[in-house]
N, C-alpha and C positions, 0 to 999 in steps of 0.2 A: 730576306732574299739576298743572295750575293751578288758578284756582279755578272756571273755566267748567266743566273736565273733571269737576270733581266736583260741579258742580250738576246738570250733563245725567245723569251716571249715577245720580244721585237721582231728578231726571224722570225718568227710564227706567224706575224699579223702582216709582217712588209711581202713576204712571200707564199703565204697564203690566205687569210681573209681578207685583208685590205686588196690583193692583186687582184681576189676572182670579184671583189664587187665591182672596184672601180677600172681595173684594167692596168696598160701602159703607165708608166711612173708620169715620164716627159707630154705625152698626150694631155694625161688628166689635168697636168699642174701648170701646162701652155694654157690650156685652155681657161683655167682659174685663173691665171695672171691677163688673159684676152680682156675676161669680165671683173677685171679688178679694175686693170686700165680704162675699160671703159668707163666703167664708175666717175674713177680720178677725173678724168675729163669732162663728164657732165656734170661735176661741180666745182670746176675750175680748177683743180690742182693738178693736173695733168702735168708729166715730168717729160724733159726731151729724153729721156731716155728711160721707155716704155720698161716693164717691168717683165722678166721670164719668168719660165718655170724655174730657177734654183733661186731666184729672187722669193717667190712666192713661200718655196719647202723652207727657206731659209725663215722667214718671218713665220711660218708654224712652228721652226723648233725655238725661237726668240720665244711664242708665247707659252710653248711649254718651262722655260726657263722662269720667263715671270710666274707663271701659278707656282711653280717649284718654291720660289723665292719668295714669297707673299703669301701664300695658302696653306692649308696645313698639308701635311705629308698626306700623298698616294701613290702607291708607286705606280699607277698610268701615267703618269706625269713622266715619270724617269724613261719609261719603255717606250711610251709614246715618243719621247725625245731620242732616244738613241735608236728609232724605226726613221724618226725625220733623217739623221744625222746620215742614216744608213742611205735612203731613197734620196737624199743631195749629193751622197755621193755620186751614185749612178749619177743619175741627172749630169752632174759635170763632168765626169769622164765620158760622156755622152753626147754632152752638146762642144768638149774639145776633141773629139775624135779619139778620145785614147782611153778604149774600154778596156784594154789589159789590164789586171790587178799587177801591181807590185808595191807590197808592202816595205 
C-alpha cells in the first residue's frame, strides 16, 4: 500500500462506516471520555482536569502507535491511526471554534 492507499481507506471508515455506526465525532468521544472519567474517579485517580473528547481520540491514536511499534506489521494499525489523527482534528477545530480548513 502507499500512502494515498492508506489515507483513502481512513476516509472510508472516518466518513463512512465508522460515522453511520457510531454517529457525531465530538458526541461519541465526550461521551467515552464522560465514562472514562467516571471510571478514574471510582478508583481514585480522578485528575483536576477531567478528560475530553480530543483527550480521549488522542490516546486511541497513542494506542495505535504502540501496536505499530511492538506488534508485527498491519496495516489497520496505520489506517486506523491516520482515521484517529483525522477525527482529532475535527474534534479541535471544533471544540476551538475554528472549523475552517487552512492548510
Amino acid at each position: 500500500m502507499n500512502a494515498k492507499d492508506f489515507a483513502l481507506a481512513a476516509m472510508n471508515l472516518v466518513g463512512g462506516d465508522r460515522k453511520e455506526a457510531y454517529g457525531d465525532a465530538v458526541t461519541h468521544y465526550s461521551s467515552l471520555a464522560a465514562l472514562v472519567n467516571g471510571y478514574l474517579e471510582s478508583v481514585g485517580k480522578a485528575s483536576e482536569t477531567p478528560l475530553n473528547a480530543l483527550d480521549v481520540v488522542t490516546i486511541l491514536e497513542l494506542l495505535k502507535i504502540n501496536r505499530r511499534n511492538y506488534g508485527p506489521f498491519r496495516s489497520d494499525n496505520f489506517i486506523d491511526q491516520v482515521g484517529y489523527a483525522a477525527v482529532a482534528g475535527e474534534i479541535a477545530s471544533r471544540i476551538n471554534g475554528n472549523e475552517g480548513f487552512h492548510p
